[in-house]
DSSP file (Angstrom, degrees, kcal/mol; ACC not computed):
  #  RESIDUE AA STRUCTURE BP1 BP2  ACC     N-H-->O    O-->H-N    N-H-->O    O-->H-N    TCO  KAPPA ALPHA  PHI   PSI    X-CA   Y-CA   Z-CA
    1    1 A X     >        0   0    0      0, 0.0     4,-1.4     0, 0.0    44,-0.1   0.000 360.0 360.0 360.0 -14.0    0.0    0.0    0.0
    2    2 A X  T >4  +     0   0    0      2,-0.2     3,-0.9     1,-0.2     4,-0.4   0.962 360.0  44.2 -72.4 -56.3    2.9    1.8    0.6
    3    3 A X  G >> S+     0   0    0      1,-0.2     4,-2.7     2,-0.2     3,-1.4   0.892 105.9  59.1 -51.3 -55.8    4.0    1.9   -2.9
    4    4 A X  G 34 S+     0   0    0      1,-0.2    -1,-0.2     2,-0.2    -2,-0.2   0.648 105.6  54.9 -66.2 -14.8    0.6    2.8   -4.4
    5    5 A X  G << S+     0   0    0     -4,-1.4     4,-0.4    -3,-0.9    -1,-0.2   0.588 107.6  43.5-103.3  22.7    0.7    5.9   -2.2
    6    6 A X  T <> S+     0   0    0     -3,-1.4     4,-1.1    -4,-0.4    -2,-0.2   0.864 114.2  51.9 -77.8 -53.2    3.8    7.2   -3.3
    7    7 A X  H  X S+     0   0    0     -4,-2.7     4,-1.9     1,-0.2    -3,-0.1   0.602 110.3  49.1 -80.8 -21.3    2.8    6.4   -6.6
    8    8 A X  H  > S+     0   0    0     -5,-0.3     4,-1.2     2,-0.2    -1,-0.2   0.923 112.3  49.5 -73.0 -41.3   -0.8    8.4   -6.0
    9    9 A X  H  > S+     0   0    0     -4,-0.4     4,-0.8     2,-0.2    -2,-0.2   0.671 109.3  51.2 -97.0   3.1    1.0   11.4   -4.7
   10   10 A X  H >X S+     0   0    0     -4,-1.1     4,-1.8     2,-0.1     3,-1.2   0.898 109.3  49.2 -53.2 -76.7    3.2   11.3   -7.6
   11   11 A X  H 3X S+     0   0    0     -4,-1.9     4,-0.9     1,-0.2    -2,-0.2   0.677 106.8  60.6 -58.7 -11.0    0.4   11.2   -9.8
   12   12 A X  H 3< S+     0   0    0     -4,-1.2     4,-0.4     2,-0.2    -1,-0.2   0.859 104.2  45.0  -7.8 -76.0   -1.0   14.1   -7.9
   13   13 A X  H XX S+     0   0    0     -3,-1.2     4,-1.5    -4,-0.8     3,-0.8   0.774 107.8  64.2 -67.3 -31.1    1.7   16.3   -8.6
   14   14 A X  H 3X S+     0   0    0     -4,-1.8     4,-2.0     1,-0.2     5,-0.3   0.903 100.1  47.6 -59.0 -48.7    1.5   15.2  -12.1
   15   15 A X  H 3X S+     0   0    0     -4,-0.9     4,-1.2     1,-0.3    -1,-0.2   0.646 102.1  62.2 -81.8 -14.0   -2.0   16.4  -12.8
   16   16 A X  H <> S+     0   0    0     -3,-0.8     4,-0.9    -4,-0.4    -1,-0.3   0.881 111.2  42.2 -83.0 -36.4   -1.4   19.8  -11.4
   17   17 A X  H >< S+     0   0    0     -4,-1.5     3,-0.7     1,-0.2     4,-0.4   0.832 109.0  53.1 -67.1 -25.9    1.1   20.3  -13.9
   18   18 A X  H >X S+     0   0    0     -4,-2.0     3,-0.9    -5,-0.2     4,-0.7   0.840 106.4  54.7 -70.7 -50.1   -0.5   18.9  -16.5
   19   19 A X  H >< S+     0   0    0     -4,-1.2     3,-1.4    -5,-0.3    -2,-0.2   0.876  88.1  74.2 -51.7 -21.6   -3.7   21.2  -15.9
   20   20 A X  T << S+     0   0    0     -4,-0.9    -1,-0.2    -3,-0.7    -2,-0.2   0.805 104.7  42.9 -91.5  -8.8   -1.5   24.4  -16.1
   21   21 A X  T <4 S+     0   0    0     -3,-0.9    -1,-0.3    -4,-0.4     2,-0.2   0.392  94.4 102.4 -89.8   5.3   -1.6   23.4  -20.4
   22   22 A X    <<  -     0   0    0     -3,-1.4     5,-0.0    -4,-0.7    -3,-0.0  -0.571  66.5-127.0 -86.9 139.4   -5.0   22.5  -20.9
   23   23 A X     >  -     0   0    0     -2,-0.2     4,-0.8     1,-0.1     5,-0.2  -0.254  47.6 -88.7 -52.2 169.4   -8.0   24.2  -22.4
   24   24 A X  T  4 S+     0   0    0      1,-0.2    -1,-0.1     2,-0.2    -2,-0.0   0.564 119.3  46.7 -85.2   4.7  -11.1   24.5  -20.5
   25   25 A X  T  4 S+     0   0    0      2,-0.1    -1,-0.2     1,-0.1    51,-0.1   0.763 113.2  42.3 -86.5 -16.3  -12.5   21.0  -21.9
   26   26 A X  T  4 S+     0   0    0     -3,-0.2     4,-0.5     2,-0.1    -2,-0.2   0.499 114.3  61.9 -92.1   0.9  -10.1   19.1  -21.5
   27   27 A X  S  X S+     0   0    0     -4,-0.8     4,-0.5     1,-0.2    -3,-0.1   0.665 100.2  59.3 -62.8 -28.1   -9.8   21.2  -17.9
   28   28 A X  H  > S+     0   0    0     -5,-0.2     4,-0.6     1,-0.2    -1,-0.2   0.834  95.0  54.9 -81.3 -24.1  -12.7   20.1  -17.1
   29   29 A X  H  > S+     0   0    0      1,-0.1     4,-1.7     2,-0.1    -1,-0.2   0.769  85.5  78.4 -81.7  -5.7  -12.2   16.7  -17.2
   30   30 A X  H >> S+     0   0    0     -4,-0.5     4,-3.1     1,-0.2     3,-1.4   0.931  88.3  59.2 -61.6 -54.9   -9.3   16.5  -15.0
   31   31 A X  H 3X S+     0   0    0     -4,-0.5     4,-3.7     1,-0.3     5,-0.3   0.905 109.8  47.9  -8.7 -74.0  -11.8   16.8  -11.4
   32   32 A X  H 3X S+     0   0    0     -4,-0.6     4,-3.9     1,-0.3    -1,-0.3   0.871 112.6  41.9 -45.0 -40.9  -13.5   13.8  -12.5
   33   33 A X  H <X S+     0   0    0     -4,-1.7     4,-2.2    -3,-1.4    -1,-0.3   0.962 116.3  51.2 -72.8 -34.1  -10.4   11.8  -13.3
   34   34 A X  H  X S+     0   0    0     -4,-3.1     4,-3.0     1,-0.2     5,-0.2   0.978 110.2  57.6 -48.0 -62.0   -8.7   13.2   -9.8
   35   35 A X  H  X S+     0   0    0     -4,-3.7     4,-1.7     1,-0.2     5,-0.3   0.715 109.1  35.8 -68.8 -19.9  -12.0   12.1   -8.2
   36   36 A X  H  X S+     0   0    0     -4,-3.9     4,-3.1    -5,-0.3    -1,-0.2   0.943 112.5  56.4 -71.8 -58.0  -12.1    8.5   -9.0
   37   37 A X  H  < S+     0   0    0     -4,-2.2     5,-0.3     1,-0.3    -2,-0.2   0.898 111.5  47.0 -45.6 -65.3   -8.3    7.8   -8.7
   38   38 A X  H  X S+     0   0    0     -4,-3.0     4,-1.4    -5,-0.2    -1,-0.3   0.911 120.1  42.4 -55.9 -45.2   -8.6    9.2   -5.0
   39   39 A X  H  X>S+     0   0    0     -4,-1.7     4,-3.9    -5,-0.2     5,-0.6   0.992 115.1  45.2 -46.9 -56.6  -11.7    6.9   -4.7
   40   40 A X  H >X5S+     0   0    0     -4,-3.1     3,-3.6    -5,-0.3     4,-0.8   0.623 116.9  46.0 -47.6-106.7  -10.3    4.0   -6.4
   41   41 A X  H 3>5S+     0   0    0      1,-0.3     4,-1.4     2,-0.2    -1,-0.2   0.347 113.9  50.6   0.1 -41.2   -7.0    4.5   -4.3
   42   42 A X  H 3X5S+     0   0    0     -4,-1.4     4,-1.6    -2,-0.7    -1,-0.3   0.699 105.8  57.5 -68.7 -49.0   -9.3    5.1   -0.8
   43   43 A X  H XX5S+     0   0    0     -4,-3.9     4,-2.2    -3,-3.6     3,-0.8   0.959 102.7  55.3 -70.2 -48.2  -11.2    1.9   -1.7
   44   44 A X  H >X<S+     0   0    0     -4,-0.8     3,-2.7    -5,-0.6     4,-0.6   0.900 109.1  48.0 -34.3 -79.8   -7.7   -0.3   -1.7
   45   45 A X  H 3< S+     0   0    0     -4,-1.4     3,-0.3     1,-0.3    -1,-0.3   0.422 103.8  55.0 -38.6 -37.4   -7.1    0.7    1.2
   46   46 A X  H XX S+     0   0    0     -4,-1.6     4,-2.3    -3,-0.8     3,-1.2   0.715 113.0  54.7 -60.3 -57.7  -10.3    0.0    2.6
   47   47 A X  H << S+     0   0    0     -3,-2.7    -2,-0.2    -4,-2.2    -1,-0.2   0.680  90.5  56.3  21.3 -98.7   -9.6   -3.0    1.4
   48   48 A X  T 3< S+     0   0    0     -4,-0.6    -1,-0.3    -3,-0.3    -2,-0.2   0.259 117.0  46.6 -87.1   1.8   -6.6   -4.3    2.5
   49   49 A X  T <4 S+     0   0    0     -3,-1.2    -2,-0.2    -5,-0.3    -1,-0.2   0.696 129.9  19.8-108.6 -28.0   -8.3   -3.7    6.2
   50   50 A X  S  < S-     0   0    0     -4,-2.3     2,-1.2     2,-0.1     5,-0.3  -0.442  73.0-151.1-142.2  59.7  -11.7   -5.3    5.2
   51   51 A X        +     0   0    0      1,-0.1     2,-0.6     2,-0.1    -4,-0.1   0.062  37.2 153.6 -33.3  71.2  -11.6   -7.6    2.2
   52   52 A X    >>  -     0   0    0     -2,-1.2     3,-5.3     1,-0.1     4,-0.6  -0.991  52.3-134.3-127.9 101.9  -15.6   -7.0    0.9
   53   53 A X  H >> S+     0   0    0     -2,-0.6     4,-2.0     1,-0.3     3,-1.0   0.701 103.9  76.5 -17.6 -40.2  -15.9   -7.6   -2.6
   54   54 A X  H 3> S+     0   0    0      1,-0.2     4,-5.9     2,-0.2     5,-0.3   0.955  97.0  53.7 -60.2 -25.9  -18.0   -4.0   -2.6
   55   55 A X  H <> S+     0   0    0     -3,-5.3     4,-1.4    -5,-0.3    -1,-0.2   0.855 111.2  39.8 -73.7 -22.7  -14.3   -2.5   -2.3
   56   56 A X  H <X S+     0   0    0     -3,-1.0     4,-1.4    -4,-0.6     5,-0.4   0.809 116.5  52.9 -78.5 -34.7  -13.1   -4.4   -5.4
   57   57 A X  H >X S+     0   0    0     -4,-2.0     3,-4.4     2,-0.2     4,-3.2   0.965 115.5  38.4 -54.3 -73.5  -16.5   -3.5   -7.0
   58   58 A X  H 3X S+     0   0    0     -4,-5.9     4,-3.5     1,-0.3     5,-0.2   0.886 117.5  50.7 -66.8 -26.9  -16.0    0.3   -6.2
   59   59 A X  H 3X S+     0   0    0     -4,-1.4     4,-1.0    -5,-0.3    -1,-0.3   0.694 114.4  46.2 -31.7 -36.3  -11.8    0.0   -7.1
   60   60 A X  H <X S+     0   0    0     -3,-4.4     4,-0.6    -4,-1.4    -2,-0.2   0.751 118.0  45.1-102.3 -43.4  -13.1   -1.7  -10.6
   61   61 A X  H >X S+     0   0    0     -4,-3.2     4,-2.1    -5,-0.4     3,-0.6   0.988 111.2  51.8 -58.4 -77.2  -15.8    1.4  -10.6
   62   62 A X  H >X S+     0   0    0     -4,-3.5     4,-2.6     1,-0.3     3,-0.7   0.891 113.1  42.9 -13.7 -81.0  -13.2    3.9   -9.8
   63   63 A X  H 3X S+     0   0    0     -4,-1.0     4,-1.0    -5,-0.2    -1,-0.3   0.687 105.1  60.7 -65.8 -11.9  -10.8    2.9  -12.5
   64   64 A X  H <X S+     0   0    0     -3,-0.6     4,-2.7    -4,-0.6    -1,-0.2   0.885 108.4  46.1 -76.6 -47.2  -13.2    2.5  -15.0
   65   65 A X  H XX S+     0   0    0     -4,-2.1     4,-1.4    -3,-0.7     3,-0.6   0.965 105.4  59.8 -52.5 -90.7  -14.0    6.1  -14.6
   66   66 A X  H 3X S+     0   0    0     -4,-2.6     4,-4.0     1,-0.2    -2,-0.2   0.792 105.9  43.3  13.0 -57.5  -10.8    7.1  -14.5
   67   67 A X  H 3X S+     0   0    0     -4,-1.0     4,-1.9     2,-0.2    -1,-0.2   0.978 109.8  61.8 -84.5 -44.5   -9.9    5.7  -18.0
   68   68 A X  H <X S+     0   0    0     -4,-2.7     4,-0.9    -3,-0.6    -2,-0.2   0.825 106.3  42.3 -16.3 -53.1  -13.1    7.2  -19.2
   69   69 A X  H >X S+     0   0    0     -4,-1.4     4,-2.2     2,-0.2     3,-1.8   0.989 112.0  59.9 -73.5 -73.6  -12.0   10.6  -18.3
   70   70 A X  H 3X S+     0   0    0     -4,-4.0     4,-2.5     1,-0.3    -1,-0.2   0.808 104.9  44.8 -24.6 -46.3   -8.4    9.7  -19.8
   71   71 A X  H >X S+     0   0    0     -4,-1.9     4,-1.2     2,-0.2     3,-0.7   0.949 113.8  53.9 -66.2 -49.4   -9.7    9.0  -23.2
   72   72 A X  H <X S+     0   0    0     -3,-1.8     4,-2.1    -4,-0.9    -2,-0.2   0.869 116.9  42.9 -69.8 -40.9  -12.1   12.7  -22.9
   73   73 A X  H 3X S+     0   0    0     -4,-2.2     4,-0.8     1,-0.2    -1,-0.3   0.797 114.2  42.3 -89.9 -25.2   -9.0   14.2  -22.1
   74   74 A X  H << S+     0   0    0     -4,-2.5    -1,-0.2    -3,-0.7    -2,-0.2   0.704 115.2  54.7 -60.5 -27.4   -6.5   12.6  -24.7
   75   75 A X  H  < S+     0   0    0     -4,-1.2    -2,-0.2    -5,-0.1    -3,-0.2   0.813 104.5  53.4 -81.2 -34.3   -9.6   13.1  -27.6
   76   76 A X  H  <        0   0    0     -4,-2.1    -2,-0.1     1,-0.2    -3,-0.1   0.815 360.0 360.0 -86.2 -93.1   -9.9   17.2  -26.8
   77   77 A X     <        0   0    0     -4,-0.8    -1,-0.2    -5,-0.1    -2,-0.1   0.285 360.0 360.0  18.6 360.0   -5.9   17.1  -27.4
């Protein structure tokens, strides 16, 4: 878990920088993508204390959004 929050607050830092080149449609998608990965990321964790399939469900949910958003935000590019 350790790794994957190094690796969160890497990607963190990543996305503020990344916003400071965007238009405002593909600015707009960034929120969204921020707000699953911190779900998804939340859910692990959640997780690794309480192993209930709903936490893989919302982890599977999470990322799914996620890549959604990716794609909105590579296609306004």
């Amino acid at each position: 878990m350790k790794s994957v929050t190094n690796l969160h607050q890497q990607w963190i830092q990543s996305v503020k920088q990344l916003s400071e080149g965007l238009g405002p449609e593909s600015l707009a998608v960034l929120p969204m993508m921020e707000q699953s990965m911190n779900g998804s990321v939340m859910a692990l964790s959640e997780y690794i204390k309480n192993q209930s399939k709903g936490h893989l469900w919302e982890i599977q949910t999470g990322m799914m959004n996620y890549i959604m958003g990716q794609k909105k935000l590579l296609d306004g590019l």
